[in-house]
mmCIF file of the N, C-alpha and C atoms, coordinates in Angstrom:
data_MODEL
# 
_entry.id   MODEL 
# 
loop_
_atom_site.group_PDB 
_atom_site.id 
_atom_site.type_symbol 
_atom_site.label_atom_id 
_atom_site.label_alt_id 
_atom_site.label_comp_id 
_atom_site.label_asym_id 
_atom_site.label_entity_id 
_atom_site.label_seq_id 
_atom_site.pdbx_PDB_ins_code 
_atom_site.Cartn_x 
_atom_site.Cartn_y 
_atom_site.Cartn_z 
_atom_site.occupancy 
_atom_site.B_iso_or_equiv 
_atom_site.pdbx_formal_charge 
_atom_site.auth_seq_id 
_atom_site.auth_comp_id 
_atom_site.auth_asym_id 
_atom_site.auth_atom_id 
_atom_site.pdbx_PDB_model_num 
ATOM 1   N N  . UNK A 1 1  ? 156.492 165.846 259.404 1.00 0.00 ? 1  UNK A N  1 
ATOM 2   C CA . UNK A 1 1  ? 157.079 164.713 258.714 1.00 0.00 ? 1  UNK A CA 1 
ATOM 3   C C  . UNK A 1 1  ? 156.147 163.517 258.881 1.00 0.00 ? 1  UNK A C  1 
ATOM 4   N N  . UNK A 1 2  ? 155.881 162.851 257.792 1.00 0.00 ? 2  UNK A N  1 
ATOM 5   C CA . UNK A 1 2  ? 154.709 161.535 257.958 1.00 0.00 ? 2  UNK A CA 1 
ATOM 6   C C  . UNK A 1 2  ? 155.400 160.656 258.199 1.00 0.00 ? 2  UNK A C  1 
ATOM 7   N N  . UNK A 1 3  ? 155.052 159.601 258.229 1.00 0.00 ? 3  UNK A N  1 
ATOM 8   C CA . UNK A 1 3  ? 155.437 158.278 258.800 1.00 0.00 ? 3  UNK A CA 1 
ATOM 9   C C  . UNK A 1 3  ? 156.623 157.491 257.594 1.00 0.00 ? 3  UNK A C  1 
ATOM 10  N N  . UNK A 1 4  ? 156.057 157.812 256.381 1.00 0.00 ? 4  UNK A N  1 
ATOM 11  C CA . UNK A 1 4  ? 157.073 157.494 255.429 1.00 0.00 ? 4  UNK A CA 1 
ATOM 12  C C  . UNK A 1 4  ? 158.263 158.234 255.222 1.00 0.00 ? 4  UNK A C  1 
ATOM 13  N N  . UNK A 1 5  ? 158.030 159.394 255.392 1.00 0.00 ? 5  UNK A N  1 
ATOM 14  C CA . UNK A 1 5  ? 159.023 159.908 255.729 1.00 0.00 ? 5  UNK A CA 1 
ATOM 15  C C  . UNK A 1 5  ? 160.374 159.981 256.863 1.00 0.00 ? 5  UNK A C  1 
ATOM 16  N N  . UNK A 1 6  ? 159.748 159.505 257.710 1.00 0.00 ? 6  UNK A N  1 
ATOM 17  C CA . UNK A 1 6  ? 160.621 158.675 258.833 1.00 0.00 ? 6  UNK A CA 1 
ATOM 18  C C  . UNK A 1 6  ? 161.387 157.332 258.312 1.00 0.00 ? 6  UNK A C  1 
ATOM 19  N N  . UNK A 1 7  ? 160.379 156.252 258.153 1.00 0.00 ? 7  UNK A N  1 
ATOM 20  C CA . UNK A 1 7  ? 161.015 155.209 257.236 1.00 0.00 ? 7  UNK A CA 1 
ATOM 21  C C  . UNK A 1 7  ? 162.419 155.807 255.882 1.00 0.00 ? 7  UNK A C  1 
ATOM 22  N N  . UNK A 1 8  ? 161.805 156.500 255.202 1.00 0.00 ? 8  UNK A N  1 
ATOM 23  C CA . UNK A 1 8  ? 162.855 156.994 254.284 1.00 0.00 ? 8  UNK A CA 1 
ATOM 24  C C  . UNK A 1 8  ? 164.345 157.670 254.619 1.00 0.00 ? 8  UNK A C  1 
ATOM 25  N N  . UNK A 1 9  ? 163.937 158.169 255.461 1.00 0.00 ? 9  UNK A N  1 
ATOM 26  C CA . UNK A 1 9  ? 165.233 158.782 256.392 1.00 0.00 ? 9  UNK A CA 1 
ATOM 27  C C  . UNK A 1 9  ? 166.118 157.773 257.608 1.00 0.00 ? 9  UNK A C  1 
ATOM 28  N N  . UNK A 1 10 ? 165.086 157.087 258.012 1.00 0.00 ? 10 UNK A N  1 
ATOM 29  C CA . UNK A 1 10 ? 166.258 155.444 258.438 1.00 0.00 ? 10 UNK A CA 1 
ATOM 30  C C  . UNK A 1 10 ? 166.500 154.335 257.259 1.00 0.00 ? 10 UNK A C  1 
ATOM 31  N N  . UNK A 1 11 ? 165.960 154.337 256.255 1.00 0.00 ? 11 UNK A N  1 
ATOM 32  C CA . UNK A 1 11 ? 166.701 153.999 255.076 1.00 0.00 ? 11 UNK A CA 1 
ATOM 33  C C  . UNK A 1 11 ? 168.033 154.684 254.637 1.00 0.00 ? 11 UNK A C  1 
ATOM 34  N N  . UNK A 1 12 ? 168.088 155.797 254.161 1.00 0.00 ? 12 UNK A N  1 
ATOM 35  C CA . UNK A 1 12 ? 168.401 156.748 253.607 1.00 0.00 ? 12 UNK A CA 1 
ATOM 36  C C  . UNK A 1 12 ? 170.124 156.717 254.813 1.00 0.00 ? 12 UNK A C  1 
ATOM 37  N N  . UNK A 1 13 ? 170.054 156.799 256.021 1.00 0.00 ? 13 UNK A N  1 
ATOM 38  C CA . UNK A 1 13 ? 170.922 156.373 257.462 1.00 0.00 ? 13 UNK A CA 1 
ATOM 39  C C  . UNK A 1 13 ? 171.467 155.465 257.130 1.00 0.00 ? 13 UNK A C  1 
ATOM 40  N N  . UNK A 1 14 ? 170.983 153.980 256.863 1.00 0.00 ? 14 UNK A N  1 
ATOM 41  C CA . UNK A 1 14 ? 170.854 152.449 256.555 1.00 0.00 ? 14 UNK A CA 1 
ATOM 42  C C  . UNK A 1 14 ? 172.162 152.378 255.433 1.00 0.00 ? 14 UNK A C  1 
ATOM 43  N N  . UNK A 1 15 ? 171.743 153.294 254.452 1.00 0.00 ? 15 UNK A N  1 
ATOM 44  C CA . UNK A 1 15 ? 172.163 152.909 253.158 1.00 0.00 ? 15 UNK A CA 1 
ATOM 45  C C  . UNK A 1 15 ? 173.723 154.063 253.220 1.00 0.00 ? 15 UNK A C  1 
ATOM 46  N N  . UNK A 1 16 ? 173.768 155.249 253.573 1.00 0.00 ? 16 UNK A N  1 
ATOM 47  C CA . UNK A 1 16 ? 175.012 155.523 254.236 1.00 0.00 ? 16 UNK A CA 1 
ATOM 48  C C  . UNK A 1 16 ? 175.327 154.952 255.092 1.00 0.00 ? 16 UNK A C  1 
ATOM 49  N N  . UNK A 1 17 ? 175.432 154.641 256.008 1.00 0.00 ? 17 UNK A N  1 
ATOM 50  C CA . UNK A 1 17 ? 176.647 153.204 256.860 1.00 0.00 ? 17 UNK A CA 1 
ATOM 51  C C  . UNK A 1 17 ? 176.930 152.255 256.081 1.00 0.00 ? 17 UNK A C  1 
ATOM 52  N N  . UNK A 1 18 ? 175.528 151.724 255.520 1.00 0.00 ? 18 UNK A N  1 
ATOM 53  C CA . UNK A 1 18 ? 176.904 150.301 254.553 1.00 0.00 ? 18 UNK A CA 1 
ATOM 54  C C  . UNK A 1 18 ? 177.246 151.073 253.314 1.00 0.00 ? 18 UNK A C  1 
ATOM 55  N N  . UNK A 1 19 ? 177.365 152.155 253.043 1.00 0.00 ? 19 UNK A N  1 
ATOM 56  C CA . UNK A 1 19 ? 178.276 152.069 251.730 1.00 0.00 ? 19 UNK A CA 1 
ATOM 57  C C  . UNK A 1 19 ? 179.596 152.845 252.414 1.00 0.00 ? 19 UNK A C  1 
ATOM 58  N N  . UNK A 1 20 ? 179.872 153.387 253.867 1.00 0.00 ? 20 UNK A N  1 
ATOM 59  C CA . UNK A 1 20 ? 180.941 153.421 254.628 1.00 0.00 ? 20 UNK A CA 1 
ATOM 60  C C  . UNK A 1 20 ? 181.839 152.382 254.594 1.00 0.00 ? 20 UNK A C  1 
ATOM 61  N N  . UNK A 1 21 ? 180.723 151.390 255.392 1.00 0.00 ? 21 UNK A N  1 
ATOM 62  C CA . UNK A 1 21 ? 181.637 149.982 255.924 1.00 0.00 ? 21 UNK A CA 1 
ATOM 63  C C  . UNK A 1 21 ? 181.833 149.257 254.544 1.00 0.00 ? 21 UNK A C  1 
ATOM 64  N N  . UNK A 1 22 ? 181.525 149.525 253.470 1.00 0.00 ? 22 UNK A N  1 
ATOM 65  C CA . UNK A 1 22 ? 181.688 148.819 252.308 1.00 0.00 ? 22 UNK A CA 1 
ATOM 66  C C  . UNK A 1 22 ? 183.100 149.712 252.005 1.00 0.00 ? 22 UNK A C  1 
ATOM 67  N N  . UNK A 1 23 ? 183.234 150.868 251.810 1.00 0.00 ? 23 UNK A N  1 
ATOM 68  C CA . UNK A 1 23 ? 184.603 151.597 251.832 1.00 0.00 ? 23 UNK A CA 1 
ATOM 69  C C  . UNK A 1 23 ? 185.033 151.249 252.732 1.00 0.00 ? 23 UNK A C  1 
ATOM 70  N N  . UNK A 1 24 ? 185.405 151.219 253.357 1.00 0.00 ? 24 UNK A N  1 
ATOM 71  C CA . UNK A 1 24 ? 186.157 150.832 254.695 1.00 0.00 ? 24 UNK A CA 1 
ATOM 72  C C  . UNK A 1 24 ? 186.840 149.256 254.769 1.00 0.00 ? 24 UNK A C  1 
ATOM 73  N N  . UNK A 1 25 ? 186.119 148.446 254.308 1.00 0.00 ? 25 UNK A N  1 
ATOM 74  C CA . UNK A 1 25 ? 186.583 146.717 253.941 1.00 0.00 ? 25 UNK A CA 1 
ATOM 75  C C  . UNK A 1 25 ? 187.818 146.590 253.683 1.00 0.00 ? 25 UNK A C  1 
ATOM 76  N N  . UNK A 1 26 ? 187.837 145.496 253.413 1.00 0.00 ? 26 UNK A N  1 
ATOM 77  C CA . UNK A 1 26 ? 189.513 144.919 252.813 1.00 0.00 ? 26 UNK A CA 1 
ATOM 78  C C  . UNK A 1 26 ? 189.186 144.166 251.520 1.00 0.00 ? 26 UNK A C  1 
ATOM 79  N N  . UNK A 1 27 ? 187.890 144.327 250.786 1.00 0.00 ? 27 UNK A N  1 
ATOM 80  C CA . UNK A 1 27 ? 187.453 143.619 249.676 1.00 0.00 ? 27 UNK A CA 1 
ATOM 81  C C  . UNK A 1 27 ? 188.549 144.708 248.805 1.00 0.00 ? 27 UNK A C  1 
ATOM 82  N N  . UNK A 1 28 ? 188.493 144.303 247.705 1.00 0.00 ? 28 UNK A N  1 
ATOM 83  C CA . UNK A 1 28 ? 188.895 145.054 246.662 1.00 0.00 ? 28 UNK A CA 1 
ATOM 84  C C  . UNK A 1 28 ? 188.478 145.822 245.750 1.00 0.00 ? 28 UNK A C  1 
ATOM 85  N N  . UNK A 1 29 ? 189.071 146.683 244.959 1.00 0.00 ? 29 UNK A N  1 
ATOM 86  C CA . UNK A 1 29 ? 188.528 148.130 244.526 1.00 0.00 ? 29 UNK A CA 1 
ATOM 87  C C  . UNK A 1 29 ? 187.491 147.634 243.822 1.00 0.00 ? 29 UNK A C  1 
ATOM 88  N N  . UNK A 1 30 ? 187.166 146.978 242.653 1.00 0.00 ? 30 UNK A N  1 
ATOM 89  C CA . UNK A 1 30 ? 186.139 146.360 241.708 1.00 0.00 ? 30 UNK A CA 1 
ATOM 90  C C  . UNK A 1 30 ? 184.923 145.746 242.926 1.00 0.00 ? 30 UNK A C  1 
ATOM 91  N N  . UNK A 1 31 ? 185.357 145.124 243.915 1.00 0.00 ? 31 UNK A N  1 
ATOM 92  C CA . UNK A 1 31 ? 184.066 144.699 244.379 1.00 0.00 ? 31 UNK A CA 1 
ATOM 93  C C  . UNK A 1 31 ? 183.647 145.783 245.471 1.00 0.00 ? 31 UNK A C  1 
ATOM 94  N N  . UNK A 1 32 ? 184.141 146.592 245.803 1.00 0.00 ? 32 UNK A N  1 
ATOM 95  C CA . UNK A 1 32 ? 183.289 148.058 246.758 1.00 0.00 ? 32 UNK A CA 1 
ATOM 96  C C  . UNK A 1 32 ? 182.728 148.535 245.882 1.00 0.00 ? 32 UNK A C  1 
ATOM 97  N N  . UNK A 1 33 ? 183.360 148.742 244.323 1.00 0.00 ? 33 UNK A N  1 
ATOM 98  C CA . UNK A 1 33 ? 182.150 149.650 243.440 1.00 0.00 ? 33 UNK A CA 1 
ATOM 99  C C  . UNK A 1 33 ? 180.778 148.630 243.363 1.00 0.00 ? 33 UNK A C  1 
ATOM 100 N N  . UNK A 1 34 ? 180.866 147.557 242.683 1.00 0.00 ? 34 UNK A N  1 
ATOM 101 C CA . UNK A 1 34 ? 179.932 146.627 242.849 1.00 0.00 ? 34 UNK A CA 1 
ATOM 102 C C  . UNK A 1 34 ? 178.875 146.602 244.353 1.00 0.00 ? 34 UNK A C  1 
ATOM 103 N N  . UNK A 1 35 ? 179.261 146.321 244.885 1.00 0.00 ? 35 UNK A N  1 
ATOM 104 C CA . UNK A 1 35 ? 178.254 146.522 246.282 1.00 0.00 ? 35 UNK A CA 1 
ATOM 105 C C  . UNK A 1 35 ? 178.048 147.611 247.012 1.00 0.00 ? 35 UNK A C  1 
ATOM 106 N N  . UNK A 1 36 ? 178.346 149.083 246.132 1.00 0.00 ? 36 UNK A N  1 
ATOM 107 C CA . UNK A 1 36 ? 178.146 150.250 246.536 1.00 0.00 ? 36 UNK A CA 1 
ATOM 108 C C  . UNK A 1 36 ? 176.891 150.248 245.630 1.00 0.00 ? 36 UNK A C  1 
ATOM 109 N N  . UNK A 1 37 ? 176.736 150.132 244.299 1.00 0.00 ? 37 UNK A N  1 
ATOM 110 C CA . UNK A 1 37 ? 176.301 150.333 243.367 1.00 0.00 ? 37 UNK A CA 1 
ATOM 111 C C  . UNK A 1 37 ? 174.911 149.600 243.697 1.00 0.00 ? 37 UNK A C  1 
ATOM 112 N N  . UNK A 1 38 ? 174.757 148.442 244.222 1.00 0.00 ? 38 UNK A N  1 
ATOM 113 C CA . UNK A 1 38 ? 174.059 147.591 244.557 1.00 0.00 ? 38 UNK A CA 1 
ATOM 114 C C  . UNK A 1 38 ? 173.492 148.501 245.615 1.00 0.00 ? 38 UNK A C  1 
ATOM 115 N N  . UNK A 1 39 ? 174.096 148.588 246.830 1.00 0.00 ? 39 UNK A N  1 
ATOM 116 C CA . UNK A 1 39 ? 173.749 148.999 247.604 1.00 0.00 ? 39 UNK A CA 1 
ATOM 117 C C  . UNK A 1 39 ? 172.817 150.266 247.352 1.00 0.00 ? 39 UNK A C  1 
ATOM 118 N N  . UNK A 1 40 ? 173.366 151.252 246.968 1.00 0.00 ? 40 UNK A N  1 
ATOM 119 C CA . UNK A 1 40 ? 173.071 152.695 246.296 1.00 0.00 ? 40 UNK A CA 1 
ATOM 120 C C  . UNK A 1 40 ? 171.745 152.442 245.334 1.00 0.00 ? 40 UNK A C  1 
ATOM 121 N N  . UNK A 1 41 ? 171.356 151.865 244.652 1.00 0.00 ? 41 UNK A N  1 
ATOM 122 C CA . UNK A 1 41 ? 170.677 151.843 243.581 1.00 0.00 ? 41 UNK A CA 1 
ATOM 123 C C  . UNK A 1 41 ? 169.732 150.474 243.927 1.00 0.00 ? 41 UNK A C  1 
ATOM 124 N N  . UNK A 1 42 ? 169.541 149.954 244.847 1.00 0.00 ? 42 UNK A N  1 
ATOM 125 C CA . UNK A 1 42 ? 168.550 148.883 245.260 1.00 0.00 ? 42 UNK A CA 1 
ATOM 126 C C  . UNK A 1 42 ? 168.341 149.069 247.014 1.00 0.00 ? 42 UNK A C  1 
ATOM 127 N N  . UNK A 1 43 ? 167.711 150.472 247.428 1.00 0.00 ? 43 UNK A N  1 
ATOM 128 C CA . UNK A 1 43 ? 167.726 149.935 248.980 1.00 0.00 ? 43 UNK A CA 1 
ATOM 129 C C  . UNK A 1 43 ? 167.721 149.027 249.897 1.00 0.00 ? 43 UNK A C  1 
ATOM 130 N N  . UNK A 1 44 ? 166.469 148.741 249.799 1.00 0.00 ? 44 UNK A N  1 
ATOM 131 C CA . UNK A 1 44 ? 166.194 147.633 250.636 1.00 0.00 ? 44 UNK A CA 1 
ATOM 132 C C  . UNK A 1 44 ? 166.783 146.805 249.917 1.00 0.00 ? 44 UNK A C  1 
ATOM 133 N N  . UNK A 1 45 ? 166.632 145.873 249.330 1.00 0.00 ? 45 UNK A N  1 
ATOM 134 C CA . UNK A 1 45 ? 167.189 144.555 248.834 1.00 0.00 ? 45 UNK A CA 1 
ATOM 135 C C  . UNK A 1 45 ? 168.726 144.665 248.968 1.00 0.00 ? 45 UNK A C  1 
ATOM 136 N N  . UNK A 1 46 ? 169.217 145.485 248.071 1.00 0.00 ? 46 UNK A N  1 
ATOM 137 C CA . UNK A 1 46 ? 170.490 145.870 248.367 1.00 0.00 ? 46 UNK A CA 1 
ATOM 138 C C  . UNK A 1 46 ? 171.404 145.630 250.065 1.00 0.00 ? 46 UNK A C  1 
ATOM 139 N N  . UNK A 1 47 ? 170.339 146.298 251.072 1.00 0.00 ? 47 UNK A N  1 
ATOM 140 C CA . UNK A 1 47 ? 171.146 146.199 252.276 1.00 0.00 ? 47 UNK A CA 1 
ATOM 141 C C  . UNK A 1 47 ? 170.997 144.755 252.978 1.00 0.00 ? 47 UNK A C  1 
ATOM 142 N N  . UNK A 1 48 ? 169.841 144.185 252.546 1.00 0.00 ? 48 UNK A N  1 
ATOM 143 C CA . UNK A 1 48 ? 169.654 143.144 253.464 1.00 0.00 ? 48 UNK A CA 1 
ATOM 144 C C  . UNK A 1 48 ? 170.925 142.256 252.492 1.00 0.00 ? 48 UNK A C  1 
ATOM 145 N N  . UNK A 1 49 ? 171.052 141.979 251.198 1.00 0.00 ? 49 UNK A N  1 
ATOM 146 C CA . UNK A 1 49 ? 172.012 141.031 250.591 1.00 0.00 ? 49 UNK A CA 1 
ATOM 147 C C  . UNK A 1 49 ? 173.637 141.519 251.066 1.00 0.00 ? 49 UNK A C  1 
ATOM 148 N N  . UNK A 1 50 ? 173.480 142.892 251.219 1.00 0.00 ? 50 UNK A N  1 
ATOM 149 C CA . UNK A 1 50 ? 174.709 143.023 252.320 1.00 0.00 ? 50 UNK A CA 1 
ATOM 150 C C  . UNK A 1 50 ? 175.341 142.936 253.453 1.00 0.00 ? 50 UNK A C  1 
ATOM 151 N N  . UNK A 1 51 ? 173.799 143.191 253.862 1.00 0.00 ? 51 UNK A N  1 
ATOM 152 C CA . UNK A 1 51 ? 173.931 142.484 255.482 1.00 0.00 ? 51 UNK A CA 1 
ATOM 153 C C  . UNK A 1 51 ? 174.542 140.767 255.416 1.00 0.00 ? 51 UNK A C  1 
ATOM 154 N N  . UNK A 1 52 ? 173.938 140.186 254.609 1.00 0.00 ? 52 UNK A N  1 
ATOM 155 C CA . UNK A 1 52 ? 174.328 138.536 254.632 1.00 0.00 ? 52 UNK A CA 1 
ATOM 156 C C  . UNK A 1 52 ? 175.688 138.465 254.242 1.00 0.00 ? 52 UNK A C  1 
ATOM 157 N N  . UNK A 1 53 ? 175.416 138.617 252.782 1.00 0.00 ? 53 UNK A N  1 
ATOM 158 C CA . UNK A 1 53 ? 176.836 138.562 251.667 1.00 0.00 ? 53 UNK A CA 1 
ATOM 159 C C  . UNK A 1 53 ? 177.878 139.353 251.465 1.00 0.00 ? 53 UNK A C  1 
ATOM 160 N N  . UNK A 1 54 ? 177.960 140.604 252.326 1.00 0.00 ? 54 UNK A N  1 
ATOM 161 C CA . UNK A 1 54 ? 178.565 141.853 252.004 1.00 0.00 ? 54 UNK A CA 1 
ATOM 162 C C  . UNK A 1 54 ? 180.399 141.688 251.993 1.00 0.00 ? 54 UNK A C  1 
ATOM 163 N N  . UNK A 1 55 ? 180.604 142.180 251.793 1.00 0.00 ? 55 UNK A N  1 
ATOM 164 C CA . UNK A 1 55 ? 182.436 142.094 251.754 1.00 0.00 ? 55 UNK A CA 1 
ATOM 165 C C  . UNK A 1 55 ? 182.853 142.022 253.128 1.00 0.00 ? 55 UNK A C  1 
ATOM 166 N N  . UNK A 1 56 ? 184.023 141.464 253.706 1.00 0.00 ? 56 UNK A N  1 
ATOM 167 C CA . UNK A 1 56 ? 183.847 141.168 254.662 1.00 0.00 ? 56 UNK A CA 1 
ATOM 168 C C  . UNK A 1 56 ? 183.340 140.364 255.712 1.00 0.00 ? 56 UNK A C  1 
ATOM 169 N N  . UNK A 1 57 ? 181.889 139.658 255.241 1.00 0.00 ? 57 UNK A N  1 
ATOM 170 C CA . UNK A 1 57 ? 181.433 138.716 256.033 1.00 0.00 ? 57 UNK A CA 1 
ATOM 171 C C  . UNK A 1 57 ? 182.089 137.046 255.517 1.00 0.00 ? 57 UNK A C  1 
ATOM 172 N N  . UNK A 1 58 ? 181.503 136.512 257.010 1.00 0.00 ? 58 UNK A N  1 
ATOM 173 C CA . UNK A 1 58 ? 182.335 135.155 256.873 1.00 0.00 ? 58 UNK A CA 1 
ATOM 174 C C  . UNK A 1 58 ? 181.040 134.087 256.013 1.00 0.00 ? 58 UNK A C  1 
ATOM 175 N N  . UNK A 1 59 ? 181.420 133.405 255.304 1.00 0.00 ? 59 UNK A N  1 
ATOM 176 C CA . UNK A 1 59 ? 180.538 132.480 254.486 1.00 0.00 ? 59 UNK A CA 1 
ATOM 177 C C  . UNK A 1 59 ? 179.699 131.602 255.681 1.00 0.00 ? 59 UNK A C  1 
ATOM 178 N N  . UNK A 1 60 ? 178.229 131.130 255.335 1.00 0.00 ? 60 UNK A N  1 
ATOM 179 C CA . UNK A 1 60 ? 177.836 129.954 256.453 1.00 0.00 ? 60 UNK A CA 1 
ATOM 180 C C  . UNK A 1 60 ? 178.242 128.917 256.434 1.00 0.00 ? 60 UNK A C  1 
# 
């Protein structure tokens, strides 16, 4: 396994847990599809704007 391949597979980890904890929320049905979708279909960018903004978090 190369080195990217490592990276891809703690992505790949990354991006199943938050679309868990995105099911798992108390947001509502329309916005888990939305930030699954996000999530799912934009890795990286996707997780870090979830990490900040994600359902569930408290505003700054």
């Amino acid at each position: 396994m190369e080195f990217t391949g490592i990276i891809g597979l703690i992505i790949l980890i990354a991006v199943i847990y938050a679309i868990v904890m995105i099911v798992q929320s108390s947001a509502k049905g329309i916005e888990k599809l939305i930030w699954s979708l996000v999530v799912f279909f934009l890795p990286l960018i996707g997780l870090v704007i979830w990490y900040f903004a994600g359902p569930g978090k408290k505003p700054f």
